[in-house]
GUNU-927212 format. One record per atom (N, C-alpha, C): residue in three letters; y, z, x. Coordinates in pm, whole numbers, padded with zeros to 5 digits, always signed. Layout:
BEGIN
alaYZX/...
END
This chain:
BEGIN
unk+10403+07977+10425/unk+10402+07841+10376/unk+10266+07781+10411/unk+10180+07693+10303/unk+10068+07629+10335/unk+10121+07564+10414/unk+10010+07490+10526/unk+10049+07351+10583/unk+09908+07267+10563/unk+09751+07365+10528/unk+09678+07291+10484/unk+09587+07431+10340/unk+09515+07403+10280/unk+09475+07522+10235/unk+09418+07603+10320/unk+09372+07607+10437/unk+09303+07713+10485/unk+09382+07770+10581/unk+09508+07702+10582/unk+09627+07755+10708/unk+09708+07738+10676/unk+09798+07857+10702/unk+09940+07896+10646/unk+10024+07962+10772/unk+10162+07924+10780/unk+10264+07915+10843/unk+10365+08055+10791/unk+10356+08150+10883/unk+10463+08277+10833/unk+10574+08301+10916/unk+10676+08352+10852/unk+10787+08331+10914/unk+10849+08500+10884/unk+10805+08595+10940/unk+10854+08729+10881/unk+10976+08789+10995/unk+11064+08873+10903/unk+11135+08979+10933/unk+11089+09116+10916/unk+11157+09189+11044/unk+11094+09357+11018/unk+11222+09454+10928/unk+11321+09363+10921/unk+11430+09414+10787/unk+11529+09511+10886/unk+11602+09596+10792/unk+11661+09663+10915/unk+11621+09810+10918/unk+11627+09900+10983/unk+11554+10007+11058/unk+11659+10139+11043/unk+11604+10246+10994/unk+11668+10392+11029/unk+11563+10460+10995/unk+11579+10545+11185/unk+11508+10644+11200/unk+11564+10793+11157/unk+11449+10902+11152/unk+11487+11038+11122/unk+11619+11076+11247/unk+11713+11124+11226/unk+11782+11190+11335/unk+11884+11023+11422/unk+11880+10933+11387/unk+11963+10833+11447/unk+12071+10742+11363/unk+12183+10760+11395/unk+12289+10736+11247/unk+12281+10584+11237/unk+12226+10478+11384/unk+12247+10377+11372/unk+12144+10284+11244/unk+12170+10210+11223/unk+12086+10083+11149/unk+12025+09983+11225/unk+11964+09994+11271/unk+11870+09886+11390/unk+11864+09721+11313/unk+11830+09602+11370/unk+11791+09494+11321/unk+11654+09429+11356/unk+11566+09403+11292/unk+11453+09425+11317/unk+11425+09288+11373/unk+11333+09265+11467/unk+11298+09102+11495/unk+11208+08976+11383/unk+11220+08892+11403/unk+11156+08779+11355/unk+11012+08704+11456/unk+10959+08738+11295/unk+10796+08692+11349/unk+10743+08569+11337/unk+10681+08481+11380/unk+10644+08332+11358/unk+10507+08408+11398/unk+10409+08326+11267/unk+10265+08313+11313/unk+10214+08234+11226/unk+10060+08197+11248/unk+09983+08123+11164/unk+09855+08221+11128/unk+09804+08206+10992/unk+09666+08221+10947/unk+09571+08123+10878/unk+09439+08158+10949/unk+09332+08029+10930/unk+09273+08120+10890/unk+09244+08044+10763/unk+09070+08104+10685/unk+08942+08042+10796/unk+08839+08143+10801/unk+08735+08129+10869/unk+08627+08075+10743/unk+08599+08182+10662/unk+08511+08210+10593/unk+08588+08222+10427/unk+08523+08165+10323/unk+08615+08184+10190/unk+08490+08136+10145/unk+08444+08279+10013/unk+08341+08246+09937/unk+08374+08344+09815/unk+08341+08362+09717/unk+08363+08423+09596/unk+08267+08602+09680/unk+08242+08619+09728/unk+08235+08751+09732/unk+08302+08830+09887/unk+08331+08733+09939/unk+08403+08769+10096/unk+08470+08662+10133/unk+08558+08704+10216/unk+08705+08594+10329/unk+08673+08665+10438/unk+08686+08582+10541/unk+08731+08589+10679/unk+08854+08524+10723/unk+08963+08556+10801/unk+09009+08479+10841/unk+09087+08560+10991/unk+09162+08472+11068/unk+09219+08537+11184/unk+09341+08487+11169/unk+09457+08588+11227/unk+09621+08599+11229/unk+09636+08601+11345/unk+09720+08478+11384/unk+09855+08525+11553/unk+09951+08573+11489/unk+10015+08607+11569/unk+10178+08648+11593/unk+10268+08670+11705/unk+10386+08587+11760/unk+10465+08623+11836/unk+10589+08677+11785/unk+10627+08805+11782/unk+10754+08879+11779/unk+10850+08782+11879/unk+10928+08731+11777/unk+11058+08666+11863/unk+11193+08797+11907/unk+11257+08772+11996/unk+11322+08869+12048/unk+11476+08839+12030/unk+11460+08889+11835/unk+11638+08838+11786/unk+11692+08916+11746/unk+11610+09102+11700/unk+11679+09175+11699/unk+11763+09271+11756/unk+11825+09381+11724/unk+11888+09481+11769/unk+11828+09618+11831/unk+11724+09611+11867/unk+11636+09733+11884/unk+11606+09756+12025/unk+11575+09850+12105/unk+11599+09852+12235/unk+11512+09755+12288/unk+11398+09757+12220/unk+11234+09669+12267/unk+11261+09531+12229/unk+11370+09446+12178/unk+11414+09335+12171/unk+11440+09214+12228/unk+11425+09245+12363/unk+11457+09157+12432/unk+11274+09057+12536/unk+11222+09122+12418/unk+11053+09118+12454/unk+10976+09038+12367/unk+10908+08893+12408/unk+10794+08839+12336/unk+10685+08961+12317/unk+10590+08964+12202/unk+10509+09047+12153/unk+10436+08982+12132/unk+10318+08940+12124/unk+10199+08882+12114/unk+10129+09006+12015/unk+10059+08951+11911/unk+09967+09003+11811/unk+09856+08920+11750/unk+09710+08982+11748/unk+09608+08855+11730/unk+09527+08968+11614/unk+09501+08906+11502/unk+09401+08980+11416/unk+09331+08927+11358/unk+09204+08974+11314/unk+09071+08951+11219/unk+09113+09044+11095/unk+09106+08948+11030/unk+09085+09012+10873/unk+09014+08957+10782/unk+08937+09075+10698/unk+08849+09038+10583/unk+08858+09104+10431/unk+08794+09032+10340/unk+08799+09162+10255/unk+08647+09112+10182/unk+08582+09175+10109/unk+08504+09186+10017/unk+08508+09229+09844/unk+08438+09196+09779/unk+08476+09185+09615/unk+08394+09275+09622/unk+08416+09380+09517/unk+08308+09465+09439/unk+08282+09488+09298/unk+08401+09487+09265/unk+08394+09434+09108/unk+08529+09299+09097/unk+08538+09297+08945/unk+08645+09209+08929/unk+08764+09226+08949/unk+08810+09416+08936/unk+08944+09420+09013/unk+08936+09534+09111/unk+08847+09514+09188/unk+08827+09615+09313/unk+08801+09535+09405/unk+08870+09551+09607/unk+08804+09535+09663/unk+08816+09580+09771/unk+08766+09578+09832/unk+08735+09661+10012/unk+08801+09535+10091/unk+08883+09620+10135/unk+08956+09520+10296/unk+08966+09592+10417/unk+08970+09465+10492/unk+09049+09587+10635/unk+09057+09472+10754/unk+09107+09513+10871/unk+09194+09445+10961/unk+09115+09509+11129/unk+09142+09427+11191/unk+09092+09456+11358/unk+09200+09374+11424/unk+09327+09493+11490/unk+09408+09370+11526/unk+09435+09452+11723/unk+09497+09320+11791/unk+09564+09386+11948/unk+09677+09313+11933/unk+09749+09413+11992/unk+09926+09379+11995/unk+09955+09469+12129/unk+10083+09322+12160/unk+10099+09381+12301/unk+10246+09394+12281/unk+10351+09475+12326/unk+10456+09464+12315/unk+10484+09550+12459/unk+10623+09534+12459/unk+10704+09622+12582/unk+10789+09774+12488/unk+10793+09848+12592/unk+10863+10000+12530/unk+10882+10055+12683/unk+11032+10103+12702/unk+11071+10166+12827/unk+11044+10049+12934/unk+11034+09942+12944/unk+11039+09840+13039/unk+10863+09812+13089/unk+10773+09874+12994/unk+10598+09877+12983/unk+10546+09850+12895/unk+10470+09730+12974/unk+10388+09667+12827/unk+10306+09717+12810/unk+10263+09752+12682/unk+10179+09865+12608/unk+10096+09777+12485/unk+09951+09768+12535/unk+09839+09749+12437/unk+09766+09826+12331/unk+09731+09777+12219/unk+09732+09881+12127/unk+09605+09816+12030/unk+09493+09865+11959/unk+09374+09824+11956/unk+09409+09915+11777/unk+09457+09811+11666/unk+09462+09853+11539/unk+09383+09855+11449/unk+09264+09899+11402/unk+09179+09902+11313/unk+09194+09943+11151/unk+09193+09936+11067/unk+09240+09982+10906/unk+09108+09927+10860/unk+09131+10039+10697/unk+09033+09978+10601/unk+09125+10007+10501/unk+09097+09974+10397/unk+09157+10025+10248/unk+09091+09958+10159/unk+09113+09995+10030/unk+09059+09969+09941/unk+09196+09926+09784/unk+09160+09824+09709/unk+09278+09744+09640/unk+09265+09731+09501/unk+09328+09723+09417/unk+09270+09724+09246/unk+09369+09662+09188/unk+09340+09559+09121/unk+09435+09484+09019/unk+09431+09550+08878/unk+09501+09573+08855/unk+09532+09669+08660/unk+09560+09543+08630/unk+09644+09446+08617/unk+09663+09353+08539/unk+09695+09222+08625/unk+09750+09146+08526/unk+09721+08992+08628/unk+09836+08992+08748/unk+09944+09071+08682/unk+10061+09078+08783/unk+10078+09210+08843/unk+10010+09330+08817/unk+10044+09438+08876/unk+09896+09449+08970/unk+09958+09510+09091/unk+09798+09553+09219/unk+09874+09672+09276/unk+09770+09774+09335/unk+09778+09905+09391/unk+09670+09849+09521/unk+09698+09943+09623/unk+09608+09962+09720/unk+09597+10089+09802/unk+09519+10133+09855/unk+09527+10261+09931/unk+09479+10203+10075/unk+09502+10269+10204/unk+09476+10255+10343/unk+09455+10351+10457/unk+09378+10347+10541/unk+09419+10425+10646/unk+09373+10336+10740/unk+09486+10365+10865/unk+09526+10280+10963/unk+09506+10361+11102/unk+09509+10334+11214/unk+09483+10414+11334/unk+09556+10331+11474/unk+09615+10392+11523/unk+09675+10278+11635/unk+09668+10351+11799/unk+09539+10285+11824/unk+09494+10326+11949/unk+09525+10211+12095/unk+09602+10344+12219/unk+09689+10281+12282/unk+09545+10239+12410/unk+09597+10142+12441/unk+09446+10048+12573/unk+09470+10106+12689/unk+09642+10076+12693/unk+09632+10158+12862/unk+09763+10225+12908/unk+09765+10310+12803/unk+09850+10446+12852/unk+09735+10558+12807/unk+09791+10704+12843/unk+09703+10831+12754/unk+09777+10879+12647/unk+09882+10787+12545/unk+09882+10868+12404/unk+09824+10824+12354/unk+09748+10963+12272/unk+09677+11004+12197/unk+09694+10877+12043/unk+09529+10856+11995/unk+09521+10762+11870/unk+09664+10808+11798/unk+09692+10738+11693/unk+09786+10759+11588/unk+09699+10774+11470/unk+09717+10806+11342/unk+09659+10793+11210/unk+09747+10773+11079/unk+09770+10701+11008/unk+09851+10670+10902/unk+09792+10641+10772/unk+09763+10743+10679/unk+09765+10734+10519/unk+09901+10605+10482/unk+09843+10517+10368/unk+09950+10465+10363/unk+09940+10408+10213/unk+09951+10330+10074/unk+09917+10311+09992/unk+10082+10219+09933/unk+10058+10137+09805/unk+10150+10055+09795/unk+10124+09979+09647/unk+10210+09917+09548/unk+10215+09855+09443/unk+10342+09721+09466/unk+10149+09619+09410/unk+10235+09473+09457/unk+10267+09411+09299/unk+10379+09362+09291/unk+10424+09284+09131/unk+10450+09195+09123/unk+10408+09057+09046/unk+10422+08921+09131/unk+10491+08897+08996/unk+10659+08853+09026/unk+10740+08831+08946/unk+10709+08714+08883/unk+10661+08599+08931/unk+10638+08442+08967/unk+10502+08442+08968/unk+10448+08331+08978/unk+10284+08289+09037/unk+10333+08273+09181/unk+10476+08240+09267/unk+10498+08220+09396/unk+10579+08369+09454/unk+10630+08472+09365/unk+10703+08583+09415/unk+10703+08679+09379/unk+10620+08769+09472/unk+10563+08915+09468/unk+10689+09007+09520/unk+10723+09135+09491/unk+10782+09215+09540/unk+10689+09340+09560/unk+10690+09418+09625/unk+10605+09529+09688/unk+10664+09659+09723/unk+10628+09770+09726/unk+10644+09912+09725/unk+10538+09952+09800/unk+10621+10012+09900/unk+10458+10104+10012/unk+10507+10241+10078/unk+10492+10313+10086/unk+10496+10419+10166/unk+10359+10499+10274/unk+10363+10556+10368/unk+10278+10611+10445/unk+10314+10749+10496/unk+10164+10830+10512/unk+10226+10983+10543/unk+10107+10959+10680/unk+10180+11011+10787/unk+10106+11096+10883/unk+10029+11125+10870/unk+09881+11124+10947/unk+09726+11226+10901/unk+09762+11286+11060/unk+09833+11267+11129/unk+09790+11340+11267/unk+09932+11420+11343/unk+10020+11431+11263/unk+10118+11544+11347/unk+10239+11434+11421/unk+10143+11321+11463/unk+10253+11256+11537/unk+10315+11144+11518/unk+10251+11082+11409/unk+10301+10931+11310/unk+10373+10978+11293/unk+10501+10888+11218/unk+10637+10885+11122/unk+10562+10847+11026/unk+10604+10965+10874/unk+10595+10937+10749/unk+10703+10789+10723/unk+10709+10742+10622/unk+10774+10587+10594/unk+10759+10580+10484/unk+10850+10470+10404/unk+10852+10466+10282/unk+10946+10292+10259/unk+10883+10203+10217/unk+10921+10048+10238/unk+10905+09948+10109/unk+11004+09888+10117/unk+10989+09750+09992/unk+10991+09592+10077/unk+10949+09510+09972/unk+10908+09397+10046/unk+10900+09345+09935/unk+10928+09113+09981/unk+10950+09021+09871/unk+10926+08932+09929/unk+10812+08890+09902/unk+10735+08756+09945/unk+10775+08670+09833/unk+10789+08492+09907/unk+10790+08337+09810/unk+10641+08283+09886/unk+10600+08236+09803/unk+10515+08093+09880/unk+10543+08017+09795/unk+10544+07899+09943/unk+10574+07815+09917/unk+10462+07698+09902/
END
């Protein structure tokens, strides 16, 4: 939700959850954050994302504020191409240890038409202060904006490193 144009008010769910090998259905938590544009010019954006993970779902790590802070940008290269990517730290708890994590991505995005967009990504999720090893995630996705206010989305991701979970996800944004 705007609250001015350069700052917007999000209110997300992580939906509900099944892993490979676990019969249960997990409930995912609810996110409150804000994003401020820094920078907005016809060939580049800047802007920076909070986030606190509220602790309302069903999942063992639930009962834990999460703090998440990111920089994001993108750049134009043509009229329906453009280069993005993200620099984010997120702190959460796992096994009763809070665990820092230093997320970097790039990808690249293409509009075919006024309502259909594709994007491709790779993502990396490097831990601050334990010793597992980086993560790496191929990931790519098609966004369809039913509305001028409501997009629905398709994404999936494969493993580049042996030890990610492949994934496969839909999603339905309003703005308001």
């Amino acid at each position: 939700m705007g609250l001015t144009d350069e700052t917007e008010l999000n209110l997300l769910w992580d939906g509900w959850n099944k892993s490979n090998g676990d019969s249960s259905l997990t409930n995912g938590d609810l996110m409150l954050g804000l994003k401020q544009r820094i920078v907005t010019n016809e060939d580049y954006n800047i802007s920076w994302l909070g986030f606190v993970t509220l602790p309302t779902g069903t999942r063992s790590n639930a009962q834990h504020f999460s703090p998440f802070i990111g920089l994001l940008w993108d750049r134009t290269i043509t009229d329906n191409i453009s280069l993005f990517g993200t620099l984010q730290l997120v702190s959460y708890v796992e096994s009763r240890d809070r665990k820092n994590q230093f997320q970097p991505a790039i990808g690249l995005s293409y509009q075919h038409t006024d309502k259909l967009g594709s994007y491709v990504e790779i993502y990396s999720d490097i831990a601050m202060n334990t010793s597992v090893a980086p993560a790496s995630v191929f990931d790519a996705g098609l966004t369809y904006l039913l509305t001028d206010s409501i997009q629905v989305d398709f994404n999936f991701g494969l493993a580049t490193d042996r030890r990610s979970s492949d994934f496969a996800g839909f999603g339905f944004a309003i703005r308001f």
